[in-house]
N, C-alpha and C positions, 0 to 999 in steps of 0.2 A: 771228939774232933780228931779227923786224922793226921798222921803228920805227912801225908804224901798229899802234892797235887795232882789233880788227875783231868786228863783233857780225851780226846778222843780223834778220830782219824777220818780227815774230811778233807774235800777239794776249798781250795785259797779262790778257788774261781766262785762259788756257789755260795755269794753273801745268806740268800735264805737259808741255809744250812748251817754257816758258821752262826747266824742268831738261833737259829732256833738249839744250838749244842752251846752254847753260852745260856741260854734260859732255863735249858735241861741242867746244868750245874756245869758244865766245863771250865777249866780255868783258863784252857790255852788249845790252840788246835796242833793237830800234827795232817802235815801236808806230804805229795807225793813230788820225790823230787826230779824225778823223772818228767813230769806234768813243767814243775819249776824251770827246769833249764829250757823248754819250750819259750819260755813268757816275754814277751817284749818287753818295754822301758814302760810305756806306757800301762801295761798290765799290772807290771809290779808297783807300780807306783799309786794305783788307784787300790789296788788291797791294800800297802801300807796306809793309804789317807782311811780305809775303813778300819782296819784293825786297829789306830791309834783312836779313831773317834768313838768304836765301841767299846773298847780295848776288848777284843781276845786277838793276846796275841799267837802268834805261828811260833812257836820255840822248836818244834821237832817235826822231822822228814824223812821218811822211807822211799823202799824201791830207792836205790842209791845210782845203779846202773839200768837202761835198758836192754832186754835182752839181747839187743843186736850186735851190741858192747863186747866181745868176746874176753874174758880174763885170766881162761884157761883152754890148753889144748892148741893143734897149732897155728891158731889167726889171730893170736893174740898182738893189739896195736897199739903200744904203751903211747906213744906221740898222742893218739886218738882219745886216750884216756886221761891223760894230762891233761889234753884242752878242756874235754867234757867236764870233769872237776872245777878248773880253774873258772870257768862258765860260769857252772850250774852254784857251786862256791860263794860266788862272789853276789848272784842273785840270793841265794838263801841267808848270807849275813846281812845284808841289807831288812830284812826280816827282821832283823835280831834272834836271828834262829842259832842254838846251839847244838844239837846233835841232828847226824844226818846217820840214816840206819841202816845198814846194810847186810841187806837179805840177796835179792835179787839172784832167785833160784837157775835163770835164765841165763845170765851172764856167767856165773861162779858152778855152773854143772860141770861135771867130767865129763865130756866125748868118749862115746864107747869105741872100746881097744886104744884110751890113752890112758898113759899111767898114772893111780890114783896120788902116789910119790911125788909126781912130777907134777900133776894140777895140786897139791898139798902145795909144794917148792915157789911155784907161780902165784899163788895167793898170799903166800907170804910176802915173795916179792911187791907185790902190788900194793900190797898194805903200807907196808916199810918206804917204799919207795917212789910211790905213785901217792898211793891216799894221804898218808901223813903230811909228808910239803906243802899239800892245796889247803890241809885240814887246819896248818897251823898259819899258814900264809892268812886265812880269812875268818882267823880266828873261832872255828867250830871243833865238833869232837867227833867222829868215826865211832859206831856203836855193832861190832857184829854179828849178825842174828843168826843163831843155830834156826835150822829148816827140819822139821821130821823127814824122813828119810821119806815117805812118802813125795813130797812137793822137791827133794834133792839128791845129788847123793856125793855133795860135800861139805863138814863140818853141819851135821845132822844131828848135834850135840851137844847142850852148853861145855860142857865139857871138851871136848874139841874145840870149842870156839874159843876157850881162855886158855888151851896149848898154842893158836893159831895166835892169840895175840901176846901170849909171852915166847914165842917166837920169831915175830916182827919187833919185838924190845921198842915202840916209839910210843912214849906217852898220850899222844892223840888216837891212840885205836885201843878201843874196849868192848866190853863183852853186853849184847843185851839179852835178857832172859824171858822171853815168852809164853807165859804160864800156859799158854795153848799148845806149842810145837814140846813144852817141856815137860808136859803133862801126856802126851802122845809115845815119847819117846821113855814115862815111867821113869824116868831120872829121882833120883831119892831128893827131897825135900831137904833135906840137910847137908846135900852137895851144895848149894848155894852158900855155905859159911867158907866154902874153898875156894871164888873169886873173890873174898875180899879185898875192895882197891882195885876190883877191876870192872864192877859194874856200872853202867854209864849209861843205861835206859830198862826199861820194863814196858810190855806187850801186856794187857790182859785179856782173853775170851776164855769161854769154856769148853775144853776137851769131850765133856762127859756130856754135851749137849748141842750137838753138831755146832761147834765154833757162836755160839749165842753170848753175846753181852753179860752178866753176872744179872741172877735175879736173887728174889727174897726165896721162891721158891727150890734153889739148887742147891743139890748136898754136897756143891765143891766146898770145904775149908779153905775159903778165901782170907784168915783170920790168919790163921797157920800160915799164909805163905807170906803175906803181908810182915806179919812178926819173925819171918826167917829175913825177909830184907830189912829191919831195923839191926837184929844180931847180927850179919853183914857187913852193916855202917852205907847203907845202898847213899849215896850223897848225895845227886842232884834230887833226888826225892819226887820224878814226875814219873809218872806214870797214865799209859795210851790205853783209852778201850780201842781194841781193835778185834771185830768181831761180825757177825750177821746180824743183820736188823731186819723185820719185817713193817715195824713204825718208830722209824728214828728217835724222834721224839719223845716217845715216852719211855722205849724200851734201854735210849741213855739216859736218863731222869730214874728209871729205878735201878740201872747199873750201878752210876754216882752214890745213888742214895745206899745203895747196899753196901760199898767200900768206905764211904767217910765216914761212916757211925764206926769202924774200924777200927 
């Protein structure tokens, strides 16, 4: 039995899908929070009446900004991102959601011919100063996802990502580790013992298998990586398939199945 939960990455809007990823084994869904800050009163309100009566709940949210959001480079609108937060924030705790994930390749790029120094300076800023306030004001956690440098070309790194947030020094922003974008970018396996106490969510798909869910048949060492986040002390202990499906259903049901014998 493993000691991680493990949920999967699905729209809050799509009850047939959050059942059928609860039947496949999910513990908890992770939703898009970009989608989230969209949602009316009455939107949120009827996925809380289902996710209390099925119980899976929504614990975890990516896509943190939409692209349109600028966070670096020079149109950046911190009032704009404030509100967005305090928003999107206050609908996702209502969830009882704890971490919201922050990728969002779109918003946090460099603009070519701006300084990579200076969008490095502006993202700290925003972490430190922007995200943390909304993050602790409504009770959630900021989780920052290194991007292979393909899909980015900032903080393209776990390793960057946990310079970026022991840089911002506020305890509501930490590091998430993406066995996909981390495995893309050939990061050593054993660099993961060097966030210790700053891990605050985990991505799984597979690298070696055009971004596919974990099967029985993949020669990823999913064992190995699992057992670097126990040496770690990885603490909220959840863990998101997030990957390409061509039959949801099944192809999460053997994902699950192949991690919690783990």
């Amino acid at each position: 039995m493993s000691d991680f939960r493990f949920g999967i990455c699905t729209s809050f809007r799509d009850k047939e899908k959050m059942l059928l990823a609860k039947n496949a084994g999910a513990e908890y869904i992770e939703v898009n929070f970009c989608d989230l800050s969209k949602a009316d009163e009455e939107t949120i309100n009827d996925f809380i009446a289902f996710s209390n009566a099925e119980n899976i709940p929504c614990l975890t949210a990516n896509c943190m900004f939409p692209g349109e959001l600028k966070l670096v480079g020079p149109d950046v609108d911190y009032a704009a991102i404030d509100e967005y937060l305090d928003r999107a924030g206050e609908k996702f705790a209502k969830f009882g959601g704890q971490t919201v994930v922050f990728g969002s390749s779109g918003s946090r790029r460099c603009p070519e011919g701006w300084s990579y120094d200076v969008a490095t300076e502006q993202l700290i800023k925003v972490c430190a100063d922007h995200i943390a306030p909304y993050m602790k004001k409504h009770g959630i956690m900021c989780a920052i996802e290194p991007l292979n440098r393909k899909e980015c070309n900032v903080i393209t790194t776990a390793r960057r990502g946990f310079e970026i947030c022991k840089a911002a020094n506020v305890p509501e922003v930490r590091l998430l580790i993406d066995m996909y974008h981390f495995d893309t970018e050939n990061e050593p396996l054993e660099s993961i013992l060097d966030y210790k106490g700053y891990i605050q969510h985990i991505h799984i798909a597979n690298a070696g298998n055009a971004r596919k869910l974990p099967k029985f048949s993949d020669t990823t060492d999913y064992k190995a990586f699992l057992d670097m986040l126990k040496k770690a002390e990885y603490v909220t202990k959840l863990i998101s398939l997030e990957g390409r499906c061509e039959n949801f259903f099944e192809e999460a049901k053997e994902a699950f199945e192949v991690l919690k014998q783990l």
